[in-house]
C-alpha positions in Angstrom: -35.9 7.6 -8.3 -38.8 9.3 -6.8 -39.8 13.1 -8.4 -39.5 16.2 -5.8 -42.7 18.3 -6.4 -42.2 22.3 -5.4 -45.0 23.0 -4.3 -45.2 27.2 -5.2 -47.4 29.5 -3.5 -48.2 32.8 -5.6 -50.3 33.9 -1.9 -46.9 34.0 -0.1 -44.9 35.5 -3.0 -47.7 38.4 -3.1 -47.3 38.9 0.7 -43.5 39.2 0.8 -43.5 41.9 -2.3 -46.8 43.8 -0.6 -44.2 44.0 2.9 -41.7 45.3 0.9 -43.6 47.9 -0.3 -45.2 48.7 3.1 -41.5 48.6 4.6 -40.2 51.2 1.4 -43.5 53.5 1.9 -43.5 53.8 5.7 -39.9 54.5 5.8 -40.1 57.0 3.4 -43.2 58.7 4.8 -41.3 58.4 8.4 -38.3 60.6 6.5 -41.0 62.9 5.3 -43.1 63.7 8.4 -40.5 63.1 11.1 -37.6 64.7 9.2 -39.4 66.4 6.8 -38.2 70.2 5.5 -38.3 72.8 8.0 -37.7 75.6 5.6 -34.5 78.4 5.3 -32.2 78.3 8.3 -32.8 81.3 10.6 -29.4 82.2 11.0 -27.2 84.5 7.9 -24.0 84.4 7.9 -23.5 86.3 5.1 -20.9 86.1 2.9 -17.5 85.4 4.2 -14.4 85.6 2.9 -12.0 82.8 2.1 -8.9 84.1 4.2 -9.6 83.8 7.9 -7.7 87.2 8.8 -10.0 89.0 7.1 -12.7 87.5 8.2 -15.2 89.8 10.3 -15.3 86.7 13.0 -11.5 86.2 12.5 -9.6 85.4 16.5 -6.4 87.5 15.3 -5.8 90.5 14.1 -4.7 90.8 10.1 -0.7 90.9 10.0 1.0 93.7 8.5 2.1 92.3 5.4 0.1 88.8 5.1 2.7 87.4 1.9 3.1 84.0 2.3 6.2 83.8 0.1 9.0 85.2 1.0 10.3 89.0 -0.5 8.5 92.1 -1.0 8.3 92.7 3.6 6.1 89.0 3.7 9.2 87.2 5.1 
């Protein structure tokens, strides 16, 4: 039974980790540059509240008696 020698090479172990790194770095310096943070949004929307019909950029009109259960004119 003949022995199977591995032959190891630390050179090519050293290249693989170093391109990992390259590939990690450059991604994350394309992210940066090309991405990047453009600052505060120029729009302000203020803020608005939760219920759409009251909404300053509400479509309809707020309903007389806006009760969603039913008594007290809401039905």
């Amino acid at each position: 039974m003949d022995k199977t020698e591995h032959k190891e090479s630390e050179f090519r172990t050293w290249m693989v980790v170093f391109c990992l790194v390259v590939i990690i770095l450059g991604q994350g310096f394309f992210s940066f540059f090309v991405i990047g943070d453009r600052g505060q949004p120029d729009w302000a929307f203020r803020p608005v509240p939760d219920v759409p019909g009251q909404s300053p950029y509400a479509v309809y009109e707020p309903l007389p008696h806006p009760q969603h259960v039913k008594g007290a004119e809401g039905e």
